[in-house]
VMD Tcl script that builds the backbone (N, CA, C; Angstrom):
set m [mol new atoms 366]
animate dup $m
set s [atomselect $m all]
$s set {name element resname resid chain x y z} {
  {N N UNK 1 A 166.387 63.933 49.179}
  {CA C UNK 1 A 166.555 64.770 50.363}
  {C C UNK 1 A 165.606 64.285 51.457}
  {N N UNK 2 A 166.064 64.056 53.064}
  {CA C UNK 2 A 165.478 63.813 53.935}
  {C C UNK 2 A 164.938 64.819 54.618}
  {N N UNK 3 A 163.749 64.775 55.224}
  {CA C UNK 3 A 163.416 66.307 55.988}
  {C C UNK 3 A 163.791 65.933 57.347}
  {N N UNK 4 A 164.276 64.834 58.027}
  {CA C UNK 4 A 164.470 64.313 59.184}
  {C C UNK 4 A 165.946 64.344 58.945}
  {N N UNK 5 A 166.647 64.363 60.238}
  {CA C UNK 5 A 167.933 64.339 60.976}
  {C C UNK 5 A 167.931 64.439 62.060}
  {N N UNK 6 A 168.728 63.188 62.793}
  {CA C UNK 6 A 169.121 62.976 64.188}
  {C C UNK 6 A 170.273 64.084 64.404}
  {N N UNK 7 A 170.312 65.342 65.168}
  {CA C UNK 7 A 171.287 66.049 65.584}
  {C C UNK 7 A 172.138 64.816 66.111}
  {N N UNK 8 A 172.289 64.583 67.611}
  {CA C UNK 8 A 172.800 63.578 68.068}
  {C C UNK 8 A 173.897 62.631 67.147}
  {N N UNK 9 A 173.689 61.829 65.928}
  {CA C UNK 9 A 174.053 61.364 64.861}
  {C C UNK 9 A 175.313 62.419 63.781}
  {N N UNK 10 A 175.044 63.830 64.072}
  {CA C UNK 10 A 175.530 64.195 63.206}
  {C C UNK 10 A 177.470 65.214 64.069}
  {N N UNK 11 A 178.171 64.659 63.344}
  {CA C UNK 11 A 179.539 64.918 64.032}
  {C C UNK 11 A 179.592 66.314 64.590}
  {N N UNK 12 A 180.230 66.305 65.767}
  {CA C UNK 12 A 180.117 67.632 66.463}
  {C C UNK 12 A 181.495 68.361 66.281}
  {N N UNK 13 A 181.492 69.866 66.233}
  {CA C UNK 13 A 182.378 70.135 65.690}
  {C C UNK 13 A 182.891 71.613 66.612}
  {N N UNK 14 A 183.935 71.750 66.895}
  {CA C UNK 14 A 184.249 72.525 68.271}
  {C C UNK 14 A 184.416 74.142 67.811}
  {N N UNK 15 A 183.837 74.932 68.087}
  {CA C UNK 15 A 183.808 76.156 67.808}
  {C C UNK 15 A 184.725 77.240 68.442}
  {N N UNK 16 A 184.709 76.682 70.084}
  {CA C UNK 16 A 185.605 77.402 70.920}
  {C C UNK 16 A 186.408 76.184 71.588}
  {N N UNK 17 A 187.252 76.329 72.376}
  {CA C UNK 17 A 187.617 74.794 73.079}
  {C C UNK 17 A 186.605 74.943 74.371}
  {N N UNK 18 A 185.932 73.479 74.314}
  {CA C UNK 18 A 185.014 73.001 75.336}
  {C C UNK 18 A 183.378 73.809 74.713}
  {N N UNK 19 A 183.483 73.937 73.560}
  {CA C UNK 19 A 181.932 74.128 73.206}
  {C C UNK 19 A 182.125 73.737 72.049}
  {N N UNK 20 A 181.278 72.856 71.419}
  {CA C UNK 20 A 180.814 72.092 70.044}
  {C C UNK 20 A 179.196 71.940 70.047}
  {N N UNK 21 A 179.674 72.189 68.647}
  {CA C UNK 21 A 177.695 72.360 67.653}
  {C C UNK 21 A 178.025 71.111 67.056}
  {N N UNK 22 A 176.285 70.955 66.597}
  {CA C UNK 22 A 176.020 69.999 65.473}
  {C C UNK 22 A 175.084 70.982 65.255}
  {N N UNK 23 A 174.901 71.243 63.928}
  {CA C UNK 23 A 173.832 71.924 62.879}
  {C C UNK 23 A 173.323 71.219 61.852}
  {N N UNK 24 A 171.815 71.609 61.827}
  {CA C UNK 24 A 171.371 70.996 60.595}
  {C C UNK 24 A 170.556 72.277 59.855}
  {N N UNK 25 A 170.415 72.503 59.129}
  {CA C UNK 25 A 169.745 73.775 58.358}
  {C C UNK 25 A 168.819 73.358 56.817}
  {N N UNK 26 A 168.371 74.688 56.808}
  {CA C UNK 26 A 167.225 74.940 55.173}
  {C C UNK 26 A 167.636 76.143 54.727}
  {N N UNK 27 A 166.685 77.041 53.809}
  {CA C UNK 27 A 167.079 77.774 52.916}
  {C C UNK 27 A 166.915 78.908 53.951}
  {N N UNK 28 A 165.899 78.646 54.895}
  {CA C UNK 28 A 165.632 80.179 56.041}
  {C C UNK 28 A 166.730 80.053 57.344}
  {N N UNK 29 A 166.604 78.630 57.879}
  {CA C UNK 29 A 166.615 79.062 59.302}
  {C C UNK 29 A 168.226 77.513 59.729}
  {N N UNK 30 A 168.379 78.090 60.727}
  {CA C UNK 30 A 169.418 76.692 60.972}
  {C C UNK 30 A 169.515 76.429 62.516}
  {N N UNK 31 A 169.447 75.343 62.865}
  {CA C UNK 31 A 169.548 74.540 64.140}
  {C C UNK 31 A 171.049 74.370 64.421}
  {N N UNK 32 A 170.985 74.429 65.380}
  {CA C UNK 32 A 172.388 74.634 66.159}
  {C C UNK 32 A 172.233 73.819 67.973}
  {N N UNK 33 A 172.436 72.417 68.286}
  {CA C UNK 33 A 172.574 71.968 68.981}
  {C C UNK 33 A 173.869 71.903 69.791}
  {N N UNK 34 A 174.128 72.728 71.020}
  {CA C UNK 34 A 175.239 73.558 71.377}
  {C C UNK 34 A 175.165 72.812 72.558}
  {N N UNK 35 A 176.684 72.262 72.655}
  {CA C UNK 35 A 176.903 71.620 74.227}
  {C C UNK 35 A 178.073 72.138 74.515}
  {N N UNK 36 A 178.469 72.646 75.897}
  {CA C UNK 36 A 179.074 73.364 76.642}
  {C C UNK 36 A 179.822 72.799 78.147}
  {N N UNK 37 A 181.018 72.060 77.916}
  {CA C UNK 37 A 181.952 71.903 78.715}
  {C C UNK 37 A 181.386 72.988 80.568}
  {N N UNK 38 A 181.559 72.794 81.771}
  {CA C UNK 38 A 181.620 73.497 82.593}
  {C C UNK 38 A 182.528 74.306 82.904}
  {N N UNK 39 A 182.012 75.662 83.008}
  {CA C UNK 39 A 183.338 76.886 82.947}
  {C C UNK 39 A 183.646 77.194 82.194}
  {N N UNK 40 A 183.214 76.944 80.850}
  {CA C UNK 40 A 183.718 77.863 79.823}
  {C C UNK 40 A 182.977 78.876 79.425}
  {N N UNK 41 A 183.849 79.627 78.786}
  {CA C UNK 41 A 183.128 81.237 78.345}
  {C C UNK 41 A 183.225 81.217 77.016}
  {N N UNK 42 A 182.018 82.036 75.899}
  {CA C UNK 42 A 182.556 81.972 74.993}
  {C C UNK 42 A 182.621 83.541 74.990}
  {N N UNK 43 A 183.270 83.879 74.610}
  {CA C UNK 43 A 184.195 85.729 74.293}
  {C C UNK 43 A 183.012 86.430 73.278}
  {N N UNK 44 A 182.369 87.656 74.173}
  {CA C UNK 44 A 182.142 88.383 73.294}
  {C C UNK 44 A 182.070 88.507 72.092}
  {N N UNK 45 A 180.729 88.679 71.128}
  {CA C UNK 45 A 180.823 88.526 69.997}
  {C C UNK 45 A 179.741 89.207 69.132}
  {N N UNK 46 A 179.529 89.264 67.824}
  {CA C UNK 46 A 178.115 89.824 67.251}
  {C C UNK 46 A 178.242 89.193 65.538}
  {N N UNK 47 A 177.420 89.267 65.225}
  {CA C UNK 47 A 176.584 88.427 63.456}
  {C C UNK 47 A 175.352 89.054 63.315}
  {N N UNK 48 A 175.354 89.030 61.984}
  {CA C UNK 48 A 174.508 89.820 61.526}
  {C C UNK 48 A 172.914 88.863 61.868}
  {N N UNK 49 A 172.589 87.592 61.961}
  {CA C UNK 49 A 171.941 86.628 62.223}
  {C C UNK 49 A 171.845 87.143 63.152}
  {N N UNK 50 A 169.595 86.732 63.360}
  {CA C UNK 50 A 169.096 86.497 64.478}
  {C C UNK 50 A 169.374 85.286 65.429}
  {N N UNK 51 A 169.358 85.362 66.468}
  {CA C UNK 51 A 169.448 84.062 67.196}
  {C C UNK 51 A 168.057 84.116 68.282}
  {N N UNK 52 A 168.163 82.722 68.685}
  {CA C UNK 52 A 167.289 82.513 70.007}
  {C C UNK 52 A 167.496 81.416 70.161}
  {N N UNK 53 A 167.501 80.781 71.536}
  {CA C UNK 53 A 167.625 79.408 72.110}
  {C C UNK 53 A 167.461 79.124 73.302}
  {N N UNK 54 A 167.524 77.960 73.340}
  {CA C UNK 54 A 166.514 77.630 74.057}
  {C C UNK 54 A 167.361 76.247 75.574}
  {N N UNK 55 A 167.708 76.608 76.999}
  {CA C UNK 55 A 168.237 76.067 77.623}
  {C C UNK 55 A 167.599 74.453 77.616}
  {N N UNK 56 A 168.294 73.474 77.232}
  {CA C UNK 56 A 167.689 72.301 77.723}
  {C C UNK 56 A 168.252 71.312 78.648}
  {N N UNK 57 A 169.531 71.394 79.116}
  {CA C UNK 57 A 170.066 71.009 80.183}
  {C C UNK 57 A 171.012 72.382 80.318}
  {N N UNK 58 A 171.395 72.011 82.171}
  {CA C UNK 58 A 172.295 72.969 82.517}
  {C C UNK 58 A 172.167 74.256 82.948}
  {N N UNK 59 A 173.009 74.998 83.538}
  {CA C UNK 59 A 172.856 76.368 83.695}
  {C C UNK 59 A 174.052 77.281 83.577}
  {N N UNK 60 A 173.651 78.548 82.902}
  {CA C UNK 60 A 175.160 79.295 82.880}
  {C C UNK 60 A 174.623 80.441 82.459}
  {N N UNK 61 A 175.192 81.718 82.339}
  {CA C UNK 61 A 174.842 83.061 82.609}
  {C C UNK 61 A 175.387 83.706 81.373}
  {N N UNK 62 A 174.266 84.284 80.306}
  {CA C UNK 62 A 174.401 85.193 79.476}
  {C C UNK 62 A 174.257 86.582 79.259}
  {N N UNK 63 A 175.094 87.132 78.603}
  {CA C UNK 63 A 175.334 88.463 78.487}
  {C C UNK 63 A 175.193 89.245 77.554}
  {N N UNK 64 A 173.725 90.056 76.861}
  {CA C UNK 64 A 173.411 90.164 75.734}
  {C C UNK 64 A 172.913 91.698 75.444}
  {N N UNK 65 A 173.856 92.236 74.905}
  {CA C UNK 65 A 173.807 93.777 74.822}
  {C C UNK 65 A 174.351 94.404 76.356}
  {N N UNK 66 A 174.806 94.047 77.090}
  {CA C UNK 66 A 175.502 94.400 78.493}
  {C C UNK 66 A 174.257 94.478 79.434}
  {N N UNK 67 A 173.519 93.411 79.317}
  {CA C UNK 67 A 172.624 93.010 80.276}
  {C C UNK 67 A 172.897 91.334 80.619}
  {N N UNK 68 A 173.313 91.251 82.348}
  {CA C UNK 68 A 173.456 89.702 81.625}
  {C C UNK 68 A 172.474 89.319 82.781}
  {N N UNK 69 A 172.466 87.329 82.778}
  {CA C UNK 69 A 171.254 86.917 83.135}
  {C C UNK 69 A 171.760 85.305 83.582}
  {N N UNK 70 A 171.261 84.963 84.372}
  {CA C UNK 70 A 171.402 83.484 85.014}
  {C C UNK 70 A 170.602 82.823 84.509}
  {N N UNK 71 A 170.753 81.397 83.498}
  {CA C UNK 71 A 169.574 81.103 82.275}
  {C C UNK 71 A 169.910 79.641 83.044}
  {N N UNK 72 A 168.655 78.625 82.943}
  {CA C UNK 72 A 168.521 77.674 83.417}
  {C C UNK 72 A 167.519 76.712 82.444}
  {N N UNK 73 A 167.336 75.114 82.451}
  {CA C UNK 73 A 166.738 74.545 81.871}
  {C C UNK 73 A 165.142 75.252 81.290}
  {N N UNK 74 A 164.628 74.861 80.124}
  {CA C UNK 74 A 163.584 75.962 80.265}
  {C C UNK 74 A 163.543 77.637 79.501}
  {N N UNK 75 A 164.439 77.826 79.701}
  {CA C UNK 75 A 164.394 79.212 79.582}
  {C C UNK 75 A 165.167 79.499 77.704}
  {N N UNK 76 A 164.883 80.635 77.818}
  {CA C UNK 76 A 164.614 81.004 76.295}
  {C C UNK 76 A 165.528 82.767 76.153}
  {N N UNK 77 A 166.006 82.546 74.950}
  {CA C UNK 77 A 166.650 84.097 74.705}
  {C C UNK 77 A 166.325 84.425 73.706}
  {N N UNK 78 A 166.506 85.825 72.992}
  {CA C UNK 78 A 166.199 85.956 71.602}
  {C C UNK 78 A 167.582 87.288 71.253}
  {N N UNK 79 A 168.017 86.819 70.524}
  {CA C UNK 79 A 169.476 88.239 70.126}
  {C C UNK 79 A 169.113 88.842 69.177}
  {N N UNK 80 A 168.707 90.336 68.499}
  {CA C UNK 80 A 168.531 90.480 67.299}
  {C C UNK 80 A 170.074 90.771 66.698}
  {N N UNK 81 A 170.354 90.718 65.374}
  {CA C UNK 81 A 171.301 90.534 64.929}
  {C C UNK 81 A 172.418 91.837 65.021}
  {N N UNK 82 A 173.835 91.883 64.933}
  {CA C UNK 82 A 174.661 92.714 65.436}
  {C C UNK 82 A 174.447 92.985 66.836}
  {N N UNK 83 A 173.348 92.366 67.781}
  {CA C UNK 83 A 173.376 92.643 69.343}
  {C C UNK 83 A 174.837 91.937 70.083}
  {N N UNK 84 A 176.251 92.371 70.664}
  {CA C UNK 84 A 176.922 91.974 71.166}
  {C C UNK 84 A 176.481 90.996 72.131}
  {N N UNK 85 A 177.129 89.110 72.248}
  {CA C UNK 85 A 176.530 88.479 73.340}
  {C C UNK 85 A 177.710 87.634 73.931}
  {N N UNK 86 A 177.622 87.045 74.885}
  {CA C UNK 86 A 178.768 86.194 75.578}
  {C C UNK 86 A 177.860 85.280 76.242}
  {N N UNK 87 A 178.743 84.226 76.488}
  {CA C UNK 87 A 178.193 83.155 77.222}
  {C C UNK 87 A 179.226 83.155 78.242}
  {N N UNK 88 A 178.603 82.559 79.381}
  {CA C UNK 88 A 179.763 82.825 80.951}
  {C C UNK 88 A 179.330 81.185 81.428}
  {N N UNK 89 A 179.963 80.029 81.272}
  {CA C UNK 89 A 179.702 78.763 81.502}
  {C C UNK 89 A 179.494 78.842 83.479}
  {N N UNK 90 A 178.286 77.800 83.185}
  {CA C UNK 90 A 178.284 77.716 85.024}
  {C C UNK 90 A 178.905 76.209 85.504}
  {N N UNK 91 A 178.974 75.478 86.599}
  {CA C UNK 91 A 179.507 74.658 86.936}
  {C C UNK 91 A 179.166 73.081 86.181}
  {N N UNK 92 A 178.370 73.171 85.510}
  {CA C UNK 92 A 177.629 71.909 85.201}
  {C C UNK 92 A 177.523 72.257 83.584}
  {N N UNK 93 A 177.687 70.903 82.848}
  {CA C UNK 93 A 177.827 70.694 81.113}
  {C C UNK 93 A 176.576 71.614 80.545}
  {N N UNK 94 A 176.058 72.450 79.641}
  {CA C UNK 94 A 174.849 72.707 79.397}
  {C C UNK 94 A 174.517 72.581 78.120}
  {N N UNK 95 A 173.564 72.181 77.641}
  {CA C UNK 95 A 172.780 71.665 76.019}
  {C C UNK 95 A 171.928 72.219 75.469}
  {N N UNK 96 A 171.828 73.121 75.034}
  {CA C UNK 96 A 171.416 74.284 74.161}
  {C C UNK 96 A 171.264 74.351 72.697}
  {N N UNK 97 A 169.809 74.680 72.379}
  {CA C UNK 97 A 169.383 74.766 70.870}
  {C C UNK 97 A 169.232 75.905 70.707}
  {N N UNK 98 A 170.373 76.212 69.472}
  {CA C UNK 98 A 169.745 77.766 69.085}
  {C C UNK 98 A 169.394 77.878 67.782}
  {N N UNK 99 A 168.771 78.529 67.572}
  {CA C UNK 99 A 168.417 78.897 66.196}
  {C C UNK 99 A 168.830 80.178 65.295}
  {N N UNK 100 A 169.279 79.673 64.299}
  {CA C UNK 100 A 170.036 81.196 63.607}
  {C C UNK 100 A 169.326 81.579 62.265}
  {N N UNK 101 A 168.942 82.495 61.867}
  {CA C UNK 101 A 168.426 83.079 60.843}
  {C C UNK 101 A 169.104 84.260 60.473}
  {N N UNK 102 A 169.625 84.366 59.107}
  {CA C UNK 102 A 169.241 83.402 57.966}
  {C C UNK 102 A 170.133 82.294 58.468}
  {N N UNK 103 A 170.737 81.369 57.838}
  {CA C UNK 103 A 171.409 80.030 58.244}
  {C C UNK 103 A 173.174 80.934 58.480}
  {N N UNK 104 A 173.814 80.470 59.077}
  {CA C UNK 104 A 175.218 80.911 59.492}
  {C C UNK 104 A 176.041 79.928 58.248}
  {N N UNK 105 A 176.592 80.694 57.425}
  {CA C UNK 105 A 177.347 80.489 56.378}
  {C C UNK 105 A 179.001 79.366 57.034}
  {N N UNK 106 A 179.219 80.479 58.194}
  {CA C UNK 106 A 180.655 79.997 58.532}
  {C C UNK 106 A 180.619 78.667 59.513}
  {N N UNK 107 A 179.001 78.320 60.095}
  {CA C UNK 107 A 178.893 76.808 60.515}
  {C C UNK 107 A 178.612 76.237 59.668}
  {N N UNK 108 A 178.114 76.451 58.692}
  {CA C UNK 108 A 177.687 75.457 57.566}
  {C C UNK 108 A 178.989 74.750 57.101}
  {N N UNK 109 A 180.396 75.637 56.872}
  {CA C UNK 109 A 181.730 75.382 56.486}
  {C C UNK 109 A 182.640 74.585 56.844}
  {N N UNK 110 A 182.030 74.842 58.935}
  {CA C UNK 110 A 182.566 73.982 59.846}
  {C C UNK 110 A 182.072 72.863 60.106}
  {N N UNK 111 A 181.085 72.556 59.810}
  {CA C UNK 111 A 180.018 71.152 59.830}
  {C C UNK 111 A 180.931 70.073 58.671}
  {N N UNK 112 A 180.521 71.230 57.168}
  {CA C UNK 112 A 181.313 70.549 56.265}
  {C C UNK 112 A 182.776 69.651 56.463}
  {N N UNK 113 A 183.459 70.988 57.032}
  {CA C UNK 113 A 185.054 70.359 57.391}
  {C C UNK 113 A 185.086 69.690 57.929}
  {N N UNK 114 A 183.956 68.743 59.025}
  {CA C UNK 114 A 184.044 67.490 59.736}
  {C C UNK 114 A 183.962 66.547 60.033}
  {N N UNK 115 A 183.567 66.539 58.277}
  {CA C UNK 115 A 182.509 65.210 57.796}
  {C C UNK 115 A 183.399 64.008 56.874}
  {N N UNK 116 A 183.881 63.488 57.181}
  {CA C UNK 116 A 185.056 62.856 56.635}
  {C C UNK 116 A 184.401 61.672 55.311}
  {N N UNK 117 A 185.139 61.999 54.546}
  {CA C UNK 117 A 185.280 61.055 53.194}
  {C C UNK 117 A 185.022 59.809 53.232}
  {N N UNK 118 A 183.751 59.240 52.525}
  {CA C UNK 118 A 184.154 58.371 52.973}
  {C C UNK 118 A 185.009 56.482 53.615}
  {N N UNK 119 A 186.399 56.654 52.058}
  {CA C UNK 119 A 187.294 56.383 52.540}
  {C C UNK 119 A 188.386 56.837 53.345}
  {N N UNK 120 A 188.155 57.784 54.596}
  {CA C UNK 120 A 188.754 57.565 55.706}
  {C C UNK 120 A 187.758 56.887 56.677}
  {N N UNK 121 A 186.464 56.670 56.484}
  {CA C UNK 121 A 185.956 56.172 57.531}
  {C C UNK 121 A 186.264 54.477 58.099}
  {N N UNK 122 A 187.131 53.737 57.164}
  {CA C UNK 122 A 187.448 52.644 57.167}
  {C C UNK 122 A 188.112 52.256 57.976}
}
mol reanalyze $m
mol bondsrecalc $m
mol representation Tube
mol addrep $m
């Protein structure tokens, strides 16, 4: 087992159309490197998982418990879990690390499903 991984390196996998993760995770916590097409929204939602993340390119406006907010490079959120949140895409691509605790079962599934065999990689 490696304790290192290049996110970047690892296949991205589309969650909504025009937003795709790459995740890497442990037994507590899981990384979630989130890039975001311009203008897209992702729809209202809630999990029992904490989140927080962290803007590193881009800007676009979140909506978290029906408070929302104009988030820019820099800037930082924290959701406690079952808090309803949305993302409202702004004009420009944005790259976002979030972090989920405990690890998100149903990205772990989708990571899996995208990782091809590898005799198809030929």
């Amino acid at each position: 087992m490696s304790f290192f991984e290049d996110l970047f390196a690892v296949s991205p996998v589309e969650i909504v159309p025009g937003v795709r993760i790459r995740t890497s995770w442990g037994d507590g916590l899981m990384l979630s490197l989130v890039e975001s097409d311009p203008n897209v929204d992702v729809p209202e939602h809630s999990h029992p998982h904490e989140q927080a993340g962290l803007v590193l390119e881009g800007d676009f406006e979140m909506t978290i418990g029906g408070e929302r907010r104009a988030l820019k490079r820099g800037m930082s959120y924290v959701i406690p879990g079952g808090v309803p949140h949305a993302l409202h895409g702004g004009a420009e691509r944005a790259l976002v690390l979030d972090i989920f605790t405990p690890p998100r079962e149903d990205y772990k599934e989708k990571q899996a499903g995208s990782i091809k065999p590898a005799w198809e990689l030929a």
